[in-house]
N, C-alpha and C positions, 0 to 999 in steps of 0.2 A: 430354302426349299418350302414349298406351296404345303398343305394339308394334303393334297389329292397326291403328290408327287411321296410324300412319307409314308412307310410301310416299318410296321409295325412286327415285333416278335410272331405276335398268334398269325395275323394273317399268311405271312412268309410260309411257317409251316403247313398252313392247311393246304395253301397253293400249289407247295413242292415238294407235298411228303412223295408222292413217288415216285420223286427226281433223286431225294433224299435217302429213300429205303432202295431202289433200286442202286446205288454209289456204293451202300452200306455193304448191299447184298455180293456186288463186284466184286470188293476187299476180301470182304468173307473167303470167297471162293478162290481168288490169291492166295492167302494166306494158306486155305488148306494145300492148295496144289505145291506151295513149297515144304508145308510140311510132311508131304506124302512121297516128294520127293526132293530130298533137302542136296543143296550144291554142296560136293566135296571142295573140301579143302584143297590148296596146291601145299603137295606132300616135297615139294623139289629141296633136294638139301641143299641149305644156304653154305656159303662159303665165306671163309675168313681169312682175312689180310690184314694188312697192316699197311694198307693202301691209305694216303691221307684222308680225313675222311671232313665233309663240311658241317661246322657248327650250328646250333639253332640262334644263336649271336655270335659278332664275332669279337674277339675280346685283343687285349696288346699282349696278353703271355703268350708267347710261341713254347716253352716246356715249361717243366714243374722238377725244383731241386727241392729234396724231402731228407730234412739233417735229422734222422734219430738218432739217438745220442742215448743207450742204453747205459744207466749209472752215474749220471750227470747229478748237476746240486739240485737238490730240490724247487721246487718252484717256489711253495712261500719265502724262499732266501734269493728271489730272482726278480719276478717279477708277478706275484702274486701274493702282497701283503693284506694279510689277515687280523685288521684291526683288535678284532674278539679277541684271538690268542695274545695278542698284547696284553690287553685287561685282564685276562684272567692267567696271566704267566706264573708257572708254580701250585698253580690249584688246580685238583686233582678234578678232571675229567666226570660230568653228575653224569654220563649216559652211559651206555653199553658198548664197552671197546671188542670190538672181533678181534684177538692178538695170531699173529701169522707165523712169531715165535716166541711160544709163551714162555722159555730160559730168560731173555730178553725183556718181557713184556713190562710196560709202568703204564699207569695212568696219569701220571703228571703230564699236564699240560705245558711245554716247550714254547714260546713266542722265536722267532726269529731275531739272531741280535746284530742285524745290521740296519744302518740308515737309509730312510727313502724319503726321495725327492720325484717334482713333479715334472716332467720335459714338454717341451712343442708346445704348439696349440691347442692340441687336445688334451694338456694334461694329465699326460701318461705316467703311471704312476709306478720306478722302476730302483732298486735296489742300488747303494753305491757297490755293486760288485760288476756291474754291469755298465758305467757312464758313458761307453760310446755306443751300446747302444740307442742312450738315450739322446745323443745325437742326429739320430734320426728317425725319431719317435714320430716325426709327421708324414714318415715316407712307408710306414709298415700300419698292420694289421695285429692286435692280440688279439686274441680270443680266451676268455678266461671261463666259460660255462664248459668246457666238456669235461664230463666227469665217468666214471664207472662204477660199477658198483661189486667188484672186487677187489681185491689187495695182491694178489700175488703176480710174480712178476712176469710168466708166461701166459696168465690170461689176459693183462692189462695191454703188455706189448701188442699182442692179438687183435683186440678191440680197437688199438691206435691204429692199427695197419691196414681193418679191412673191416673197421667199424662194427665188428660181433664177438664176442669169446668164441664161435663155434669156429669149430676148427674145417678147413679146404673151405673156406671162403675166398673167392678171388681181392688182391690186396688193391690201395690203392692206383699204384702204379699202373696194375692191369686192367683196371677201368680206361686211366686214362690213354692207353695204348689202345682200347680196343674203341674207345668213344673218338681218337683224334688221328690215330693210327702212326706212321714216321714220317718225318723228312725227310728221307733218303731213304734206298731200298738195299744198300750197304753197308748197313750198321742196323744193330738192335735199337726197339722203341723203346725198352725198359733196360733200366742199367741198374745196378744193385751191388754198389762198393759196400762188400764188406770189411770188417771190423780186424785187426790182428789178433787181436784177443779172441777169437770165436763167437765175436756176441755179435748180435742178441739173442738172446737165448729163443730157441725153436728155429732157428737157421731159413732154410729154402721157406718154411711158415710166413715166412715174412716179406716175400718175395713171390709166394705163389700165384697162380693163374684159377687156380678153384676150380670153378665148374664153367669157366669161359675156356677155349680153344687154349691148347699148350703155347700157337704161338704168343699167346701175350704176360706168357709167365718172361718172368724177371732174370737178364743173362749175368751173369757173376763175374764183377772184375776183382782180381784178389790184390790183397797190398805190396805182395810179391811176384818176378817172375815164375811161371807162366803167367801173364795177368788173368788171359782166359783158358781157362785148360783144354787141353783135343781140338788145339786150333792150327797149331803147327805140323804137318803133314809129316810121316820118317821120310828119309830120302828117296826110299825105293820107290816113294808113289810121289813123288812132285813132277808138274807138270804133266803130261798126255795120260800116265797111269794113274794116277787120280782122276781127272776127267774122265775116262772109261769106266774107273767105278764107283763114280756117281752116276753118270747113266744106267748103268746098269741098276742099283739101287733105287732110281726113280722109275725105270719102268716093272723092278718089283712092286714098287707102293702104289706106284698106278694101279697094274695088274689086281693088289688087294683091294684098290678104290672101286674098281669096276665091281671086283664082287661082293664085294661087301659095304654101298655106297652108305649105308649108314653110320660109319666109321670116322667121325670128320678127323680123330687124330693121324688118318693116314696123310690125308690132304696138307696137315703141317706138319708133319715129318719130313713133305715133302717138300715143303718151304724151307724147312728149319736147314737141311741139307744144302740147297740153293743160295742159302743166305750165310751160314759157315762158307762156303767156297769164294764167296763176294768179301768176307770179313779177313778173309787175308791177307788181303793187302790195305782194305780200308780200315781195318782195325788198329793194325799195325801204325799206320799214318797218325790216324785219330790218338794214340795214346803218348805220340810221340811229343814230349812238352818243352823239348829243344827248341822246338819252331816257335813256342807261344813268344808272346810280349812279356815284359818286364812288367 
């Protein structure tokens, strides 16, 4: 580019300050006009399903099985050896122990007294209490950093399940039900075998929906018949008497949607109802393990 053809900082603005202040002046005057008169929001209540829903990637898990195991061995005797409590096994603890029952309480320092060995390629570092796991050390994921920073057994459970102590936090089941939604529209997205023992301790807590829509709390299969309970109709209502009153009951919830649309747990009550009438036969099927493979 020639001299004559370069244009320089000062000149540009001298040339085109009132190209410059008049664009300024434009904006200005935009700006005010929206703030004088600012665009509403759309107030339209969104609706929730459990309709599949598309990822921002797409990944190879089609679902998520989630073994909590409430009173299991510990970890450091599993797979999370703790070289320090080696070294210092039998001497008493120099810091400040929080005791959770102080009848019980010591400060001796416990090392784990089982042997460990390394697996796979990634030299996984895993308890002989556990050798087939180790087996396929190169096919899994540990993770050893999450930690919390209580001790007791119904606020740690908590935090495993819905990543906070505070309690109606939605768990995370119902993330993932509400971020992926089901495979089928005849079965629940969330399932939630529990325990014979009654555990874990804070029960539906741990299975809950929180502050996301009811449908994506967690449906209960138990280890006994009923599996699911209030799934099996009495006789008087099977077949066309039932169907008459679920319509009936869907066009009362409708009825309350209309007036009261900001209600969204009408909207899945009125799911929840549609999809129990679907789950009687498919439920039935699905839990059936006669059919499975060997």
């Amino acid at each position: 580019m020639s001299d004559r053809e370069t244009i320089n900082r000062r000149h540009f603005i001298s040339t085109n300050a009132t190209g410059l202040s008049g664009l300024a002046l434009a904006l200005w005057a935009q700006q005010q006009a929206a703030q004088a008169n600012p665009k509403k929001p759309d107030l339209v209540q969104p609706t929730f399903d459990t309709v599949p829903k598309a990822p921002h990637r797409f990944g190879q898990a089609k679902a998520m099985i989630s073994l909590w195991m409430q009173g299991g061995p510990s970890q450091v005797d599993l797979f999370d050896r703790k070289p320090e409590l080696e070294r210092l096994d039998g001497e008493t603890f120099p810091g400040e122990v929080k005791y959770d029952n102080a009848a019980q309480a010591s400060s001796k320092i416990l090392a784990s007294p089982w042997k460990w060995r390394r697996y796979g390629e990634a030299g996984m570092e895993l308890s002989e209490l556990i050798p087939h796991m180790g087996s396929i050390a190169d096919d899994i994921t540990l993770i050893r950093s999450m930690r919390t920073g209580v001790n007791n057994h119904g606020q740690s459970i908590r935090a495993m399940n819905t990543g906070t102590t505070v309690e109606m936090q939605p768990t995370l089941g119902s993330w993932f039900s509400y971020g992926l939604g089901s495979a089928t529209d005849s079965l629940p997205s969330y399932l939630a075998l529990i325990d014979p023992g009654q555990l874990p301790v804070d029960g539906i807590a741990n299975w809950n929906n929180g502050y996301l829509p009811s449908v994506f709390q967690g449906t209960v299969i138990r280890p006994t018949e009923p599996r699911i309970l209030n799934l099996t109709p009495p006789k008087r209502l099977v077949g066309k008497p039932q169907q008459q009153l679920l319509s009936y009951l869907e066009r009362l919830n409708q009825q309350h949607l209309t007036n009261k649309p900001g209600e969204r747990d009408y909207q899945a009550r009125i799911n929840m109802y549609q999809l129990a009438a679907r789950m009687q036969t498919s439920a039935v099927e699905a839990m059936d393990l006669s059919q499975e493979t060997a």
